[in-house]
Structure formats: structure tokens, C-alpha cells
N, C-alpha and C positions, 0 to 999 in steps of 0.2 A: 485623427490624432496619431501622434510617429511613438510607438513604444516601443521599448528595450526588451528582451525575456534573457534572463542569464541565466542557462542552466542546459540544462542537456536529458531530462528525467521527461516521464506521459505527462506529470501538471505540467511542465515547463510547454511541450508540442502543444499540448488541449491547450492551454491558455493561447500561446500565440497562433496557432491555426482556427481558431473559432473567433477571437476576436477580429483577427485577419477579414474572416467571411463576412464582418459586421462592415467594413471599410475602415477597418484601421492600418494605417501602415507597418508592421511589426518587423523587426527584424530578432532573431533568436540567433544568441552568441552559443556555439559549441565547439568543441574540440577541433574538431574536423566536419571540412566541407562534404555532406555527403548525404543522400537521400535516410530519412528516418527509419531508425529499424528496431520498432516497438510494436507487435503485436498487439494491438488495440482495437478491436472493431471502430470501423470507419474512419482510426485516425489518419494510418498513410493516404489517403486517397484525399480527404481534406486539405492535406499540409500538400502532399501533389498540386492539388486543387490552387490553392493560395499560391503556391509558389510560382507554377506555369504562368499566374496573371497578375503576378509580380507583387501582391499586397504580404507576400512573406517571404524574407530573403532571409540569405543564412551567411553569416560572418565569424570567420574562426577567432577562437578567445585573445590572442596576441594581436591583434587590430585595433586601431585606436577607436575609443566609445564612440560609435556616431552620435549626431543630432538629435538626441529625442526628447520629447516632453515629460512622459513618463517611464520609468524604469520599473519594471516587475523581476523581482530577486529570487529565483527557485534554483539558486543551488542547495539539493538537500541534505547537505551533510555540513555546512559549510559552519565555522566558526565565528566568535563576535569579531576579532582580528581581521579576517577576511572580507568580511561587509563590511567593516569601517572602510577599509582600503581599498573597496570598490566604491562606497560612497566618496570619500575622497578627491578620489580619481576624477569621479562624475565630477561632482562641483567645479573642481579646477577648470575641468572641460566646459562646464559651463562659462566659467569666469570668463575665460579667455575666448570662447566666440561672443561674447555681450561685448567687450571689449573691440575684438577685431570690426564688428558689424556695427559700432558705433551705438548701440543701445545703452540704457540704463548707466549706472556709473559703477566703477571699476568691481563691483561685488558683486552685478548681475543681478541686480532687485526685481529689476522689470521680467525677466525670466524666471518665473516658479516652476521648479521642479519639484517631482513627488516620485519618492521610492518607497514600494510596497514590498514590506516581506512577508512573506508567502507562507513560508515554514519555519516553525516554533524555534526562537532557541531561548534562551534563559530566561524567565519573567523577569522584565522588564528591559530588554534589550531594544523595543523600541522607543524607550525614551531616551533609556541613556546613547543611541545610536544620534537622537534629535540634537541633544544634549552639545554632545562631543562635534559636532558640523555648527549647532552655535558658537561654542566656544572657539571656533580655528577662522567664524566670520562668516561661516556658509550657510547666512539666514535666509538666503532662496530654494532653501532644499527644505521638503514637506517629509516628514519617515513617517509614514503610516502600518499597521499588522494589518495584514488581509489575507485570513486563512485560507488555505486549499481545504475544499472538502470532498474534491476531485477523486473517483473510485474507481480503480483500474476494472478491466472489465464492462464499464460504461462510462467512462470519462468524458466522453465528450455531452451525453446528456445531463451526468451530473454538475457538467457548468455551467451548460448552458440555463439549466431549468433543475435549479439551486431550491431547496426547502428556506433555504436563508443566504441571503451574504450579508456575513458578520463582518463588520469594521472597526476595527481600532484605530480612532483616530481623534487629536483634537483640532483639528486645523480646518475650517468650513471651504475653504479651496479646494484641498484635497478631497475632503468627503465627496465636496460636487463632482470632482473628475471623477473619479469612481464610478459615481452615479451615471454621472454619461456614458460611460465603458458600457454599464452592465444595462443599460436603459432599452436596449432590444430585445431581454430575456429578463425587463420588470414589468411589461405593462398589464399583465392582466390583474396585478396586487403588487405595492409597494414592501417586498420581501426585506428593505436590509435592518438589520439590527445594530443601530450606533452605538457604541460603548466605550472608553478609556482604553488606549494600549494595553496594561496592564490586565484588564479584565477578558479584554479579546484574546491575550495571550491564553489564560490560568481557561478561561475557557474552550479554544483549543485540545490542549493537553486534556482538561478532564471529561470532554466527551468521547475521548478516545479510551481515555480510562474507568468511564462508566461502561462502554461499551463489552473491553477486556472483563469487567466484573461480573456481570451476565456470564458471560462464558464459562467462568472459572468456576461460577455458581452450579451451574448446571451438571460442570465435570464433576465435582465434587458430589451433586445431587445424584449420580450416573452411577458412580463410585458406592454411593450407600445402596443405591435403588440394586446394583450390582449382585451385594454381599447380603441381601436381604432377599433375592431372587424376584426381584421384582422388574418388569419393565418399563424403562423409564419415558417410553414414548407418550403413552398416552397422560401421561403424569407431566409430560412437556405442553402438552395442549390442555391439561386440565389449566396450568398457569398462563398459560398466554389467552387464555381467556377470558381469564380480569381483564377489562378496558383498562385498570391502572397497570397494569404490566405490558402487554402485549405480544407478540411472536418472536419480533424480531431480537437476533442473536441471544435466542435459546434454544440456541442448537450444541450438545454435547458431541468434543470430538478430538482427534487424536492432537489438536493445537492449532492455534492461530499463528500466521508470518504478517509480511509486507514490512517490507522497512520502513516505511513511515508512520506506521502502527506504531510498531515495537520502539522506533525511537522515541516518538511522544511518548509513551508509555514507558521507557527508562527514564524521561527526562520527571514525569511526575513523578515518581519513582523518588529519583534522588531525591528532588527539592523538597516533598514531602516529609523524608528523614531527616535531612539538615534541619529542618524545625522541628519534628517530632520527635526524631530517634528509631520509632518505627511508625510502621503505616500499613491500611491496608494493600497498596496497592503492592508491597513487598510480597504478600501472602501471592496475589495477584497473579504476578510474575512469576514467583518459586509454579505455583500449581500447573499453569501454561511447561513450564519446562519438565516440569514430570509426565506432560500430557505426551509431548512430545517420544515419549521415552514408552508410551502404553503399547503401542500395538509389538512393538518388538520384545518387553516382556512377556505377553501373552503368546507371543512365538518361542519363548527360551522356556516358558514351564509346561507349552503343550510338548514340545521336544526332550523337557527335562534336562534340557541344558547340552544336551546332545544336536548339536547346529550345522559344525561345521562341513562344508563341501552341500550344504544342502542349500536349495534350489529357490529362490524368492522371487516372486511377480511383483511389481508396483506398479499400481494404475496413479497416474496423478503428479507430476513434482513441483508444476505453477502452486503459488503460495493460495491461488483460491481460482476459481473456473474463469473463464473467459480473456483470459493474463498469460504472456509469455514471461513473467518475470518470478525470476523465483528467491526476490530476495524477500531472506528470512523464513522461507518455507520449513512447513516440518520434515519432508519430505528429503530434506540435506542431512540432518541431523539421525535420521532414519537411517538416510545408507550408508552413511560414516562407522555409524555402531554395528553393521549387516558386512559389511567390506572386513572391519578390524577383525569379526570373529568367521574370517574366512566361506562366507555364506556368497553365492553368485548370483546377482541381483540384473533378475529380466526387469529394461524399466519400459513406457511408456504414457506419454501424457501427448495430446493432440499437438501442443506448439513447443514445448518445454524439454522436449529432448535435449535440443542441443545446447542449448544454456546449461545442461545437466551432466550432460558426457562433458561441454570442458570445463566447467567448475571441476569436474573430478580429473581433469586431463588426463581424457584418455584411457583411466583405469581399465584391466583387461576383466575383471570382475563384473564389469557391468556391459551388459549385452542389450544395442541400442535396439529395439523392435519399433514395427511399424504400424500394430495394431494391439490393442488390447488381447484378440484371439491369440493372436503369435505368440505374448509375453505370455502367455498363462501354460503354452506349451511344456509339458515335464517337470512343474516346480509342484515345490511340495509347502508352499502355501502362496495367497493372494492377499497383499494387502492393500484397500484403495484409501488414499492419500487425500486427492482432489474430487470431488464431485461433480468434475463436468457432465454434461446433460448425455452424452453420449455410452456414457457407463450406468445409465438407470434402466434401461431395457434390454441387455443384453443377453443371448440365450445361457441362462445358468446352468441347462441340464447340460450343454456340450460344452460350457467351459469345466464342468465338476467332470464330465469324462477322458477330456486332454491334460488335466492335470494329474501327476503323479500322486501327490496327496490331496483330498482337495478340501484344504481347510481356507476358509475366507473370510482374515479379518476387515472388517468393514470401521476404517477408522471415521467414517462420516454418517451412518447409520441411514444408507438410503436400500438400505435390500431391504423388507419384511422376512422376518427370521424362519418364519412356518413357511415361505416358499422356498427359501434358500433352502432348509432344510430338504422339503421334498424334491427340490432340484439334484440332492445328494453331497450335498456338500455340508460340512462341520461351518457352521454360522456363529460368529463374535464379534457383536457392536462391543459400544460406547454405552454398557448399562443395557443391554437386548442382549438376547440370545445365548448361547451357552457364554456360562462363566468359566474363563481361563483364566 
């Protein structure tokens, strides 16, 4: 099968370099022609992989659409304006080789195409996308919703070897092409979940936004468990212990990023007020943004407001481990407010440096280090941001003796607080350890 990927983000590589490896023909349209550069375990070496043996080429965005059957849409930011005018495009394109090649009649019937959009935008944008390609005549084009549930840090197996793929579609064509895509990573169980556009849309967004409410539950729960002296850890496994609940993402912490997150979740957001007025998911969002904002209060009243010229470690700036991407991370938002009140910020995170030195361009405030040891050199506090696996054992009695001060707040709550402690260091989870 010959398909499109427009877009240039990890869904857009995972999609075409994994399908690639199945024997699809893929070509991915970006910007520029030029080897991938997303730190993704295992994705460069795949998309390498695909390319060298020719089942994934790469065409910059100003080239005319090639030939494909299927079109997959992963620009993520893109507007309903912009996908009409790329659907458009397609069609035409289509028209006019059915035409050239003598098939079908002048509409191209005998050529069905299927465009899948990938990432959420307004409930109901994939009918009225259908809609609007009926009305201009372009009834060989299928618009189908087919979420990404793609997660950086393991992308490539969470496409491959999916809990579900949810489809939004009413068109039994399309459904089937689909089907064929994914039929190398369905046969041990018939995984997909068929539902109306509209439904695949709304539910999209709200499992992103049940997911953000856990969270926000927890910080909240952190907050009281905090002010009440109580530790919120084991009170975190007392609930994930109900079988109706479970573990996952109940974890308290200093905020959640990923730009694909947080835009679904602005996008419920709104569309929940426009009918409501308000919603929970506003609370949602407000308490996420204060979260953002915890570990550097609890640095301005251990200091009493006394800051500046003083010395700050961050471990962490990828929005969550195993990711060089640090959109929407807290860890931005952190050194913005650390920078403003003239405070000098040692950073380091394993891939995430330099994504982080030039979002700041350059700033001389921040001092780029090459190990966690290094950063922690002469500051007079530690705050860890990212929880990669490489900061859970790290020696704490010589990092509490290279530090000037050595107070360590733990915006992810992976140190046990009675070691940290007798490591000599001033200990401050998310709801654990001394309260600042």
C-alpha cells in the first residue's frame, strides 16, 4: 500500500517508519530533506532502517502530492482551514491522474482515497471535513478520525502493540484499509474499536482529560496530605489498590507537559465551557498550572524571599523521561520564573540540554552541565524536574556534600525522604518530607 504522512512530529516518524517495516510504501512530507532528529528510542535507526531499503522516502513540503492511496494527516498544530486545503489539493490530484491514466470518469470514482486525521481538532471536524470534499464533488475521498495514542518515550511499541485502535469512521472501505494497515500488530486479538467520527473525536480528548484529573486529584490530595503532616505515599498505594482505580497516573508532582497532552486538554477545555460555562476540566488545568509554580515557591519561602544570585541545580527539562522533547514541560516554566529573579540555574537532563539552552538562547544564566554530579556542584538547592531512571540511585551523601546548601526538592517524589535525610540533605516531595 503507497501512503502519505504529512507532518514532521515522533507520531508522524513512528507512523511512517513502522508501517514502512510492515511493506508499505511510505513517503513522509517535511520541511526539509534530512536525516530524523527526535530522540526516540529506536526510532532513528528504524526510519534509517526503512529509508536505506527504500520503503520510506522523504519529500519536502513544496513538492507536488505524490501518488498515494492513503493519506495519514499528523500535522499537530494544524487548523480546520489547513486540512481542507490539503484535502483539496489531494482530491484534485487525484482527479487529474484518473483522468490522465484514462480510468474511472472525470471525478475519479474508481480511485478511493482515505484521509485519516490523526490529531484531535474540533468535535466534529471529521464530518464536516467529509462534508465539505462532498459538496465541491470529491465523493472518492473517505475522512476518517484515527487517533494517535502514540507515547513518546516508547512510540514505537505503543503503535505497534496498541491496547486499542479506535476508529472513527463511517465508510466500510476505509474501515477495511485500516484494518489492513494495522493487521500485523492485530492478530493475536481483534483490538479496534469502531465508532462514529464524532465519538472517536470527544473520546480522544477525554481520555486525555480523565487522565490530567487523576493527576490533579492526587496534587490536590498531596496539598492536604502536606498541611495535615501526613505522607502522601503510602496513602497513593492505599488507592491504587482498589482494582477500580488502579496505579496508574497517581503519581503527585510538580506538573504534567507534552504538547499533545495539554492541547487536547485545552481543547476539552474550551468546548466543555462553550456549553457549560464552566467545567471541571477548567479546575483541571488552573491546578496543573499552580503545580507548575510548587517547587519554586517552596524555594522562595525556604529562602524567605531572599533568592537572588543564588545557586539552582535542575535535574530533568524533557516534559517526562525517555523524550528529548521538551514541549510544554514544567521545567520551562520553572527557569523562566528562576532566571527573572536573577537566581543562576545549573541544568542538566540526559538528551534535553540543548533543546533547553536554545529555547533560552543562549541565556548566560544558565550553565549547560554534563552530568547530574557537575550540576549539583556549589548550588544551594536541587530541584529534580524529570524522573529519568538515572537519577533514582544516585550517591546522595556526596551529592548533599558538593552542594553549598543542600536542600533537595524532589518535584517527582522518587527519593524516600528518611534516606535523603540521613544522606544530609533538607528533603521536599509533592506531599513527603519536610513541609516548605
Amino acid at each position: 500500500m503507497k501512503i502519505m504522512v504529512v507532518g514532521d512530529d515522533h507520531a508522524a516518524w513512528t507512523m511512517a517508519s513502522v508501517l514502512a517495516s510492515t511493506g508499505c510504501h511510505c513517503v513522509i512530507c517535511k520541511p526539509e530533506i534530512a536525516p530524523v532528529d527526535i530522540n526516540e528510542p529506536g526510532l532513528n535507526r528504524l526510519s534509517s532502517d526503512q529509508i536505506r531499503q527504500g520503503r520510506l522516502q522523504l519529500q519536502p513540503q513544496q513538492d507536488p502530492i505524490p501518488d498515494v492511496e492513503f493519506v495519514i494527516y499528523a500535522e499537530p498544530q494544524a487548523d480546520y482551514d489547513q486540512v481542507l486545503n490539503y484535502a483539496i489539493d489531494f482530491a484534485r490530484l487525484v482527479q487529474s491522474q484518473a483522468i490522465c491514466a484514462g480510468e474511472g470518469d472525470k471525478d475519479g470514482r474508481n480511485r478511493l482515497r482515505v484521509i485519516a486525521l490523526i490529531h484531535p481538532l474540533e468535535i466534529g471536524s471529521t464530518d464536516r471535513l467529509q462534508q465539505d470534499l462532498l459538496t465541491r464533488g470529491y465523493d472518492f475521498i473517505r475522512v476518517v478520525f484515527w487517533p494517535s495514542f502514540i507515547q513518546s518515550g516508547r512510540a514505537i511499541d505503543s503503535f505497534s502493540y496498541p491496547d486499542r485502535v479506535l476508529l472513527g469512521s463511517n465508510d466500510p472501505q476505509a474501515t477495511e484499509m485500516i484494518r489492513q494497515i494495522m493487521a500485523p500488530y492485530n492478530r493475536r486479538r481483534d483490538n479496534f474499536m469502531l465508532m462514529a467520527p464524532k465519538e472517536a473525536e470527544l473520546t480522544k480528548v477525554a481520555i486525555n482529560g480523565m487522565l490530567a484529573t487523576r493527576i490533579s486529584f492526587m496534587n490536590e490530595l498531596a496539598e492536604y496530605a502536606s498541611l495535615q503532616g501526613i505522607d502522601i505515599e503510602p496513602v497513593r498505594q492505599g488507592i491504587g489498590s482498589d482494582s477500580r482505580i488502579g496505579f496508574q497516573y497517581l503519581y503527585p508532582g510538580c506538573g504534567f507537559g507534552g504538547q499533545a497532552f495539554l492541547d487536547t486538554l485545552h481543547q476539552l477545555t474550551q468546548e466543555l465551557e462553550i456549553q457549560q460555562q464552566s467545567s471541571l476540566m477548567h479546575s483541571v488545568w488552573q491546578r496543573n498550572e499552580q503545580q507548575k509554580d510548587l517547587l519554586f515557591q517552596k524555594f522562595w519561602r525556604y529562602y524567605q524571599a531572599d533568592i537572588q544570585n543564588k545557586v539552582v541545580s535542575i535535574w530533568g527539562g524533557a516534559f517526562k523521561p525517555n523524550t528529548a522533547s521538551i514541549a510544554g514541560s514544567p521545567a520551562i516554566d520553572l527557569i523562566e520564573t528562576l532566571l527573572a529573579h536573577k537566581v543562576q540555574v545549573r541544568l542538566y537532563d540526559p538528551v534535553a540540554n540543548p533543546a533547553l539552552i536554545a529555547f533560552f538562547d543562549g541565556n548566560e544564566g544558565i550553565i549547560d552541565c554534563r552530568s547530574a554530579y557537575q550540576a549539583v556542584e556549589g548550588s544551594d538547592a536541587l530541584m529534580l524536574v524529570t524522573e529519568w531512571k538515572e537519577f533514582w540511585n544516585l550517591d546522595l551523601y556526596s551529592i548533599a556534600n558538593t552542594m553549598r546548601t543542600p536542600l533537595l526538592l524532589d518535584g517527582r517524589n522518587i527519593y524516600d525522604p528518611d534516606y535523603a535525610q540521613q544522606a544530609g540533605l533538607t528533603y521536599s516531595g509533592i506531599g513527603r518530607g519536610m513541609r516548605i
